[in-house]
N, C-alpha and C positions, 0 to 999 in steps of 0.2 A: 594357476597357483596363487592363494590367497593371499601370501606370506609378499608377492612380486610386489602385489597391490597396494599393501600396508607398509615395508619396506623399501621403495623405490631407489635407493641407494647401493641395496646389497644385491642388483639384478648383476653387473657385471661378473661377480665373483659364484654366482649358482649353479653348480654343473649338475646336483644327484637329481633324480627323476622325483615328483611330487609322491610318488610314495613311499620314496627314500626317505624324503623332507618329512616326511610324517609315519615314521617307526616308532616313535618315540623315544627315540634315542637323544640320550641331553647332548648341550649342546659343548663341548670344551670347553672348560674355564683356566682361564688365567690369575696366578695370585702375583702380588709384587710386596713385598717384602717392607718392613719401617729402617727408622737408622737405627743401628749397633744389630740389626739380627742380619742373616743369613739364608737364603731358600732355603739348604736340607737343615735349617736348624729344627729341633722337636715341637717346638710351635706351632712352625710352619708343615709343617708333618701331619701334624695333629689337626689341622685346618685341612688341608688336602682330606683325611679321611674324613673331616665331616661335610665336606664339600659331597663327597663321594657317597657316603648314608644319606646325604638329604635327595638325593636323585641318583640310583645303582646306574653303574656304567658310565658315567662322567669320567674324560680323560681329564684330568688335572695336568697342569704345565705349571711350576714355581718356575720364574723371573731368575736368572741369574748373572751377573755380568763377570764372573768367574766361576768354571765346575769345582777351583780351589774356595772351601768355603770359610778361611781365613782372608781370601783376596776378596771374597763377595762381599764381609762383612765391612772391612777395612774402603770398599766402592760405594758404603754408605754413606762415611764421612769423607773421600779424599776423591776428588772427579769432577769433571766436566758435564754436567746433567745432560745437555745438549747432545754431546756426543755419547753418552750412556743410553739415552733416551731411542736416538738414532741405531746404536749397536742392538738393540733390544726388536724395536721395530725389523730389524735386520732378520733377526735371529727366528721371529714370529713368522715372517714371509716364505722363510727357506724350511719352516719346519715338515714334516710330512707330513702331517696329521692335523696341525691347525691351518697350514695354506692351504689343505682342502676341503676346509670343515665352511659350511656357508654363513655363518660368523660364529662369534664366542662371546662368551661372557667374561665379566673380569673381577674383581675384587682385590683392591687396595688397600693396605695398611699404611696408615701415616704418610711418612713422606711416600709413600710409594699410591697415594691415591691420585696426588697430583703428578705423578711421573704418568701415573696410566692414562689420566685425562689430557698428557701433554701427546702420547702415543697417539691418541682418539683423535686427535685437531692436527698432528701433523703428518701424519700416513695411514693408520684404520686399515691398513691389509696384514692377517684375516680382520673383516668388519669384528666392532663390537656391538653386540646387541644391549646390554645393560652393563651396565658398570655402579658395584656400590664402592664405597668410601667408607673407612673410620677412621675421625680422626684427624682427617687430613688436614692440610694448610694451603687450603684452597686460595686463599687471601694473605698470606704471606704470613711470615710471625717478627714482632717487637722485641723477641729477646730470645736467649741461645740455651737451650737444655742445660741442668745439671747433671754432673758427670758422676758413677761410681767411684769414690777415693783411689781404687786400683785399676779404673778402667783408662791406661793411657794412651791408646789409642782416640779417644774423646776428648779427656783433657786435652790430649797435643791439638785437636781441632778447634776447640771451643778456646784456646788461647790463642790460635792464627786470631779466628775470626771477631773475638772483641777488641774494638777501635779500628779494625783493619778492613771492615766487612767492604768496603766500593773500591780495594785495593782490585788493579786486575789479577794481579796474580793470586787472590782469595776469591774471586769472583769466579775462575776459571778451574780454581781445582778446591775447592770447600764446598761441599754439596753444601750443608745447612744456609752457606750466606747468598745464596744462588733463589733460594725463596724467604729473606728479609726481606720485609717491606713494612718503613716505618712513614703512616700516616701525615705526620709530623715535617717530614721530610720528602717527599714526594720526586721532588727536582732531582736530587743524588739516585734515589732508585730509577727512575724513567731514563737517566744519565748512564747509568754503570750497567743494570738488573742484567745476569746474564741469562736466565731464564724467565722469573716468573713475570716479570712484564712484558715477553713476549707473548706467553701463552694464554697472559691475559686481556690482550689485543687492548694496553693501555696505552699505547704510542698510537701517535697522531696518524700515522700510518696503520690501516687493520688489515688481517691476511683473512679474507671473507672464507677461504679453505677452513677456517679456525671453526668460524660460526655455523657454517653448513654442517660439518662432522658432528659437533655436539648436539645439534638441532636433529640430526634422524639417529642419534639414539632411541631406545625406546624407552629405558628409563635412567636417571642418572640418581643415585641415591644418596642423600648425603647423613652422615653420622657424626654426631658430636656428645663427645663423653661429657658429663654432666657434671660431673666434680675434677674436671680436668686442670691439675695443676702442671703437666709440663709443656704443653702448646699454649703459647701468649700470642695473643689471646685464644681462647678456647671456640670463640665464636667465628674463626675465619673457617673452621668445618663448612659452614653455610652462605661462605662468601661475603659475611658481614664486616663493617665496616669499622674499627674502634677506634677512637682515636680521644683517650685521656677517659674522659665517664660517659662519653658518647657514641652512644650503637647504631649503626645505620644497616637497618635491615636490605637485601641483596636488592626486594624486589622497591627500593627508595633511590637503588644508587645507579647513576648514570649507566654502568658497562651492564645493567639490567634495561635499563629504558631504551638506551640505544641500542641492545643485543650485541655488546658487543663481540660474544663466542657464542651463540647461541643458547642462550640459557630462558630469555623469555620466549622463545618461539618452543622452546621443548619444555617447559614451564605451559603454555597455553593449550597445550594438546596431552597434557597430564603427567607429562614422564617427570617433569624434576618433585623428587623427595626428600623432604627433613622428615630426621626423624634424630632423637634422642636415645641415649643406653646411658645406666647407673655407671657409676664407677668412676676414678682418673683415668688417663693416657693409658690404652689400649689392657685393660681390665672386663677383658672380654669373656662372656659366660659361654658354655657351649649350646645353650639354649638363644640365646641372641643369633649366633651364626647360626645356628641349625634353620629357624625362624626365617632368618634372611634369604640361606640360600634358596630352601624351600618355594621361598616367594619367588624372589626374582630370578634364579637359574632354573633348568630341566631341558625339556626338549623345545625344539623349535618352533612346534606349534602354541607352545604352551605358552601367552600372555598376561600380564597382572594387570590389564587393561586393554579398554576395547582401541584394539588396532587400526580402524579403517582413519581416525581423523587426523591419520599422518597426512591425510591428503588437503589437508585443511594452509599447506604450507605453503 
């Protein structure tokens, strides 16, 4: 079986016979969701069916951390990433149809890019084969969204969270303050972060489970809107570094050099991608997704790159 070869990670979890594996049958994909929206909301709807046109017969699964999709939305802003993170993992393992699929694909929306990539580094059962991102705050963000005038659910968030962000009790249930991380300040995040400097294996202590996971991806796609005015900075989509007028590209900065989640080992073997789209914060064409899915999802034999130099690890 080709696929055993190229993925030697996903051998444990492969039960269907090699001409199962190659029906062409795509492979499930997973979406997760940004802050203020909802799985069934029409966006996300509307992504599920072009997930579904870019490759017929995709089972689609939307992320939900409530089937009520007022409490789904309201688990954007008010929660424990950690144990959101965990219930989700939870929820992937037990499902029918993706705990027996021989992995899945994923795609994230904003905060929910790095919620998947926190999925990928701390459990990956069903495996993920590709995972793209838009958007995301891969590297944490300097400053806190604006809110709609009548949206008070956000407001009431976005008032915890300024001057309060390394409070525990905002660190613990304030999703957005859970991936600040202000350059400037490094000591308080490494100090308080209740997520993102774990998953960014920035503590002196690294969970090598972090770095193996992201390293047998097969690709990890990274998206950054291009006139992005509501992620500050716009450039942590690609794990860049900013700090005042200074950019420090992913592949300059230490947790690149030292690997520390794997991102140069899967980097050196072709999976990690930038890539750019027109527009602000998540001004997404249906021609971009279509493009995307296209690329990186379908069936399991299908690759956007030659597979064998996974062995190269």
């Amino acid at each position: 079986m080709r696929y055993l070869r190229a993925l030697p990670f996903l051998a444990p979890f492969l039960s269907a016979t090699a001409a199962e594996e190659n029906d062409g049958t795509p492979l499930p994909v997973v979406i997760w969701h940004g802050l203020g929206d909802a799985y069934s909301a029409e966006g996300m709807q509307q992504v599920a069916r072009l997930v579904e046109a870019a490759n017929p017969g995709t089972f689609v699964y939307s992320i939900r951390l409530d089937k009520d999709a007022s409490a789904d939305r309201r688990a954007t802003f008010y929660g424990n990433v950690t144990e959101q993170v965990a219930q989700v993992c939870a929820d992937l393992a037990s499902h029918p149809i993706l705990s027996t699929a021989p992995a899945i694909d994923a795609v994230g929306f904003s905060q929910g890019g790095q919620f998947l990539r926190a999925y990928v580094e701390r459990c990956n059962f069903p495996p993920v084969r590709n995972l793209v991102t838009f958007g995301s705050q891969h590297n944490g963000i300097v400053d806190y969204r604006t809110c709609a005038s009548r949206d008070w659910l956000c407001r009431g968030a976005m008032a915890l969270l300024h001057g309060n962000t390394w409070a525990s009790f905002v660190q613990s249930r304030l999703v957005p303050a859970q991936y600040f991380r202000d350059p400037a300040d490094l000591d308080s995040y490494l100090a308080h972060s209740n997520f993102l400097a774990d998953i960014n294996n920035e503590r002196a202590l690294k969970n090598e489970t972090y770095a193996a996971n992201i390293a047998a991806l097969e690709n990890l796609v990274l998206y950054v809107f291009e006139d992005d005015t509501t992620v500050v900075p716009k450039e942590t989509s690609w794990f860049e570094e900013v700090n005042g007028d200074e950019i420090t590209p992913l592949r300059a900065r230490k947790m690149y050099q030292e690997d520390w989640i794997g991102l140069r080992a899967l980097d050196r073997k072709g999976g990690l991608k930038f890539k750019t789209t027109p527009g602000d914060h998540m001004q997404l064409t249906d021609q971009v997704l279509d493009t995307a899915f296209k690329e990186f999802f379908g069936p399991y034999k299908t690759s956007s790159r030659e597979p064998d130099v996974v062995n190269e690890l």
